[in-house]
C-alpha positions in Angstrom: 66.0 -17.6 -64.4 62.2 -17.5 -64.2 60.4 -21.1 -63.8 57.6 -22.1 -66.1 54.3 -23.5 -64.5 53.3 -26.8 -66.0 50.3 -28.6 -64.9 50.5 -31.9 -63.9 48.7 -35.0 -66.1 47.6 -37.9 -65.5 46.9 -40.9 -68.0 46.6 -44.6 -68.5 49.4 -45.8 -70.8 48.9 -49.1 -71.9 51.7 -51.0 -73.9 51.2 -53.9 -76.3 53.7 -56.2 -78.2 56.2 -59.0 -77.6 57.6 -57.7 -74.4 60.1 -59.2 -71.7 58.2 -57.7 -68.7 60.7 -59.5 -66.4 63.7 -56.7 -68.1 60.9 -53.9 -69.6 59.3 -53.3 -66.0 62.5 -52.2 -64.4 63.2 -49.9 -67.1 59.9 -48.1 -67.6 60.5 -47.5 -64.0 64.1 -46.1 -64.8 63.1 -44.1 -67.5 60.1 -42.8 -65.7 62.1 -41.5 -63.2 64.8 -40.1 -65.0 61.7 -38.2 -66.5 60.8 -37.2 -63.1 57.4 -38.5 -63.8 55.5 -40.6 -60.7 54.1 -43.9 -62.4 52.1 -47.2 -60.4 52.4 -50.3 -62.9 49.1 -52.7 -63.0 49.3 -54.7 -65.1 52.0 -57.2 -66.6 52.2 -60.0 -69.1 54.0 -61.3 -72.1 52.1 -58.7 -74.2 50.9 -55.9 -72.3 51.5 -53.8 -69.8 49.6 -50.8 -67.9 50.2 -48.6 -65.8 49.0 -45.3 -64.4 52.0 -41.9 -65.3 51.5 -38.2 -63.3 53.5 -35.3 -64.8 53.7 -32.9 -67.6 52.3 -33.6 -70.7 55.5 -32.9 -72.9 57.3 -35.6 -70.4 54.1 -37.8 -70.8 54.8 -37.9 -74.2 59.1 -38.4 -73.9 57.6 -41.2 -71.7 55.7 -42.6 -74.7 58.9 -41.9 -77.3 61.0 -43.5 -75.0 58.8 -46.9 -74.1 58.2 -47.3 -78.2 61.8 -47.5 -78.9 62.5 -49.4 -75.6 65.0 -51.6 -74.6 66.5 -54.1 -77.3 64.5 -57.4 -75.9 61.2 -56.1 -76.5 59.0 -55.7 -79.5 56.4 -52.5 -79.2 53.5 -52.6 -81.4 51.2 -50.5 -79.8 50.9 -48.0 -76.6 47.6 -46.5 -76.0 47.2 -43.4 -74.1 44.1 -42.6 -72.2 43.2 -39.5 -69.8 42.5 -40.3 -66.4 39.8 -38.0 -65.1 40.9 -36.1 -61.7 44.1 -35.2 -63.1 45.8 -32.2 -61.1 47.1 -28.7 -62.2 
């Protein structure tokens, strides 16, 4: 079986709605590493949360698919995606 190379990202996610960051913090920290994606969480509130994710794009991306249908108590409007410059190959 022949692995495929996949460079590494790195982005800002930021997540906006009604959100139970009390319940939705421990699971986007589940889910990111059930993705095997390395993530640092800086922000939190009622209605947004950021944090920093490092992987591959496509699992970037499950991330993001994954966060917008999220856990039953929370309502996601929103996630904005932004490139963070020094991101590694």
């Amino acid at each position: 079986m022949t692995e495929r190379h996949q460079s590494q990202s790195r982005e800002r996610m930021t997540i906006v709605g009604d959100l139970d960051a009390a319940s939705f913090v421990p699971w986007i920290r589940r889910h990111a590493a059930k993705l095997g994606l390395s993530q640092a969480i800086s922000h939190t509130s009622s209605d947004r949360i950021e944090l920093e994710i490092v992987g591959p794009m496509d699992l970037i991306d499950m991330m993001e698919m994954g966060c917008s249908l999220g856990p039953i108590d929370v309502w996601v409007e929103t996630i904005h995606r932004t490139p963070v410059e020094g991101a590694t190959d």
